[in-house]
Residue, then its C-alpha position, 0 to 999 in steps of 0.5 A: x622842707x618845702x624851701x629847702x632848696x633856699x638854703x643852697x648855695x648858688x656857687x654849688x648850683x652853677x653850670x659845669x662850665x663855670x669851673x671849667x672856664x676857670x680851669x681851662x688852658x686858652x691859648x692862641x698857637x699856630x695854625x696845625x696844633x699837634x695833637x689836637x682835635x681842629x674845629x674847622x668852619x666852612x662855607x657855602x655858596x650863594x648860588x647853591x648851599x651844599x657846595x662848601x669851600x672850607x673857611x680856614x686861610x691858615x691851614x697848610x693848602x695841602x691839608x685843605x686839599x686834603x680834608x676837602x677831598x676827604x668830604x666830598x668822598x663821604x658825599x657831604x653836603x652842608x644841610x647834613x650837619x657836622x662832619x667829623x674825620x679822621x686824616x692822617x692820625x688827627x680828627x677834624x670837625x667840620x662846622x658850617x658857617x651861618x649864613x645869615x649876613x649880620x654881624x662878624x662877631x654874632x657869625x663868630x659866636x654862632x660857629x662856636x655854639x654850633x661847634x659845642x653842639x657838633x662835638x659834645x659827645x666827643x671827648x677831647x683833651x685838647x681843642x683846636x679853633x682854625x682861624x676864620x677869614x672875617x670871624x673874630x677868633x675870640x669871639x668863636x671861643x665866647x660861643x663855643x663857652x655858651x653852648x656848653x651852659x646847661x642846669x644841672x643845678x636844679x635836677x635831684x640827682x646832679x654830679x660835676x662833670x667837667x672832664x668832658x670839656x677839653x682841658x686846653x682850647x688853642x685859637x689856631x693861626x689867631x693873633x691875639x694878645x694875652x690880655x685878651x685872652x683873659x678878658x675873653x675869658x672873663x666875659x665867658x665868667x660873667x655870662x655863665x653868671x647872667x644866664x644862671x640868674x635869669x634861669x634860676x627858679x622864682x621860688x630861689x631867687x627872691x629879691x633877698x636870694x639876689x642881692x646875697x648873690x650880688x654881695x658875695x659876688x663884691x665881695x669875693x672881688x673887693x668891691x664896694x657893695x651896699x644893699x638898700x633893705x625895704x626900710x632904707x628904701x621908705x627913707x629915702x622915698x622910693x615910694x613908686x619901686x616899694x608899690x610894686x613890691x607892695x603885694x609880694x610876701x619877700x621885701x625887695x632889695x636895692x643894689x649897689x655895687x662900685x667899681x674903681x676905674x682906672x680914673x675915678x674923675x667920671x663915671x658911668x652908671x649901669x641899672x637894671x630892671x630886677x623883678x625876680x618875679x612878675x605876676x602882672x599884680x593885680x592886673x595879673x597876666x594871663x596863665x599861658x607862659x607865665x612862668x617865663x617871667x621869672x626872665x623879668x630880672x634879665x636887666x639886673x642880671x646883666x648889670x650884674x654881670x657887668x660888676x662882675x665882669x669889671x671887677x677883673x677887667x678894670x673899666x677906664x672911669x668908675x662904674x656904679x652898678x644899681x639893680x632893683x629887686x623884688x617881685x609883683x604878686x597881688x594880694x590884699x596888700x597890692x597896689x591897685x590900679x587907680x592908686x597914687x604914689x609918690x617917687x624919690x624924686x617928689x613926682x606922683x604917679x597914677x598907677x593905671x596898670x601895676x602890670x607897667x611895673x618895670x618903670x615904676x621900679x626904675x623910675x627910683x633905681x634911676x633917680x637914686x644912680x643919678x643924684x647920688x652919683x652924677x654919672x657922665x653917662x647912665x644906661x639902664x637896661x630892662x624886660x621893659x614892655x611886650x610892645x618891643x616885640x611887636x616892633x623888634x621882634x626876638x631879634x634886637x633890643x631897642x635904644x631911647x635916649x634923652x641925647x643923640x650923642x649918648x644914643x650914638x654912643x649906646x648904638x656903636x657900643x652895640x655894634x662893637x660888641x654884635x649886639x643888634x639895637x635899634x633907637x626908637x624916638x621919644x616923640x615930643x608929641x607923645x610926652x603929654x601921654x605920660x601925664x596924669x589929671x589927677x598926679x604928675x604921671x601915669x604909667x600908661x597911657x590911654x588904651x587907643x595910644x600906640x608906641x608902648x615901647x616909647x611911652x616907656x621910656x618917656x616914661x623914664x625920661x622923667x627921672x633923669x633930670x638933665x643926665x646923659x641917658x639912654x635906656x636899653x628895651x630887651x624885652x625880645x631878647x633877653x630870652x628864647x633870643x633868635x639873634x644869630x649867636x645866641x642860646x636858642x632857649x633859656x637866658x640869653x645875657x643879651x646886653x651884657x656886652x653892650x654894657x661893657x663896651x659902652x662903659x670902656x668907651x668913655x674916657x676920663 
């Protein structure tokens, strides 16, 4: 059957990992846990790489003494890699330290992805992370949890395997609380879930596949979920996110799903960009690397994987996550450029471009958040415009906000969590490229004006009324990241964190 792999259930195509991370003992002990394989990281000099001083304060001086001089009789030098030994009866791993000089968090993480690749051969039972001086332990065990995501799922011939991941994981020398522990954990859950979604082939997840998957995620978890079908979506108006839709053969899906806060009093509302496909329309992109946008839905993803990651961990106000799904295909039945449509909100726009889909899509997932809702802050999150790159590069996401304080707010939530952001402004003197002569709007602008990225979000701007809003251009990132800390391919679950940490900011 040509679609049979439709008729998967995407709980069986998932990573290994994700059952392992639900099976797996996280502990923190002490700092030489017996019986154990320690993971060890270690440090170079400015002046020259391959002198190293092992990064590991709590290991008996003794041992250092004696794993340092073990490697240095083996002629080792950092440029050569990972080190295994064996000293005394108990196996190491020596990992470098990145040496790039960004943030303790993404340095933390890189150790771990580095880690997973350095022992992945090895088959250990029980593992063992050294407490780093200035690497957050918790941290080095979300990396380690990323670099063990691989897809099986979508090979013919695939077998669970999870006995080759270490049955107990021990945070040595670390202090570190239960309750973190869990949440840690949790993240780890709720990333294996963005990046398996932003991976998944276009042909299994459509915009219906999405929203199944974001249903019976609620409600395996309690929570409130409700989809809006294409028919709900005309009654309501959503006449500019149903345009975009308009040329593909699957209907797109609205998705709502709520999580109760520890006080419902306020709330913050997560929306994301989710085009499980994005052709360009009929202004359709070119043939090289198309394929990549299938990544179009990494926002969606994310907030996703925010519900899912809050559905544990109890956020402090009520969160309500809104992802739009659908595809962009041309077709005889595809927008074209030149057209007019109407948003929820009343206002029209000209299509210009129907490769500017994005914000046609949020345009009416945002005004549905905020007049439904009346969120104390929303950020949305979205593969929004190839410009950020230019500006960016693979590296950071940009920040555009209709308020300094929520920007701020955004930014510091991106620096708690190691994700790099910059704000981009929304020049009042650029408002006026927004504007159309024969509808309200445009989506973009005349081809000599610059600044794609903010004519963006000024774009979205328009559909906030006066909300406390921020948008979040991951477009760089999103995939093929070159963020320290980061997958070096495939999806990246960039933002998840800074979603989660900019809602757990706000108080009730």
């Amino acid at each position: 059957m040509r679609h049979a792999l439709q008729q998967e259930s995407w709980k069986s195509l998932l990573p290994d990992v994700n059952d392992w991370l639900s099976a797996v003992r996280l502990t923190a002990g002490a700092a030489v846990v017996s019986g154990a394989h320690h993971v060890v990281a270690v440090k170079g000099h400015d002046d020259n790489k391959d002198l190293f001083t092992l990064n590991a304060p709590k290991l008996p001086a003794e041992l250092q003494g004696k794993i340092t001089a073990a490697a240095k009789a083996l002629g080792w030098r950092l440029s050569a890699g990972s080190l295994h030994l064996s000293i005394d009866g108990a196996t190491y791993t020596l990992v470098a330290q990145n040496s790039t000089r960004v943030h303790a968090s993404a340095l933390a993480r890189q150790l771990g992805l580095d880690a997973a690749k350095a022992i992945k051969e090895l088959r250990i039972q029980h593992l063992a992370f050294a407490v780093a001086d200035g690497l957050p332990a918790l941290e080095t065990f979300d990396g380690y949890a990323s670099g063990l995501y691989n897809t099986p799922g979508f090979k013919g011939s695939r077998k669970k395997d999870t006995a080759r991941f270490p049955a107990a994981v021990t945070l040595a020398g670390a202090d570190v609380n239960p309750e973190g522990l869990s949440a840690t954990l949790e993240l780890a859950k709720a990333q294996v879930l963005v990046r398996f979604l932003q991976d998944a082939p276009p042909n299994y997840l459509d915009p219906i596949k999405f929203a199944d998957i974001a249903k019976e995620t609620a409600q395996d978890f309690g929570l409130k979920c409700k989809i809006l079908d294409k028919a709900e979506m005309t009654k309501l108006g959503m006449g500019s996110f149903l345009s975009v839709a308009d040329g593909g053969s699957t209907e797109p899906r609205t998705i709502v799903i709520e999580i109760d806060g520890k006080d419902n009093s306020r709330t913050v509302a997560l929306v994301g960009k989710g085009l499980t496909f994005d052709s360009g329309g009929i202004s359709i992109k070119p043939s090289a690397a198309m394929d990549e946008m299938k990544y179009d839905m990494s926002g969606g993803a994310a907030v996703l994987g925010a519900a899912r990651y809050f559905a544990k961990v109890q956020p402090p106000t009520k969160v309500v996550c809104v992802i739009g799904a659908s595809e962009n295909m041309p077709s005889g039945s595809a927008t074209k450029p030149g057209d007019v449509v109407r948003a929820m909100n009343g206002k029209t726009i000209e299509v210009l471009n129907t490769d500017a889909e994005g914000r046609l899509v949020l345009a009416d997932v945002l005004h549905y958040a905020v007049s439904q809702y009346k969120p104390t802050l929303t950020i949305d999150i979205a593969t929004l415009t190839g410009a950020v790159l230019m500006a960016l590069g693979c590296v950071g996401a940009a920040v555009m906000s209709n308020d300094q304080a929520t920007a701020q707010a955004v930014l510091d939530a991106g620096n708690h969590a190691g994700e790099p952001l910059w704000q981009l402004p929304l020049w009042p003197e650029m408002e006026k490229e927004t504007k159309s002569e024969i509808a309200d709007l445009k989506n973009i602008a005349k081809p000599n004006v610059k600044g794609g990225t903010i004519i963006g979000g000024m774009f979205l701007k328009e559909f906030v009324g006066d909300a406390k809003w921020a948008h979040l251009d991951v477009a760089g990132t999103a995939w093929s990241c070159q963020a320290v800390g980061y997958p070096a391919s495939g999806g990246s679950a960039f933002g998840l964190r800074t979603l989660v940490a900019a809602a757990q900011q706000v108080k009730a």
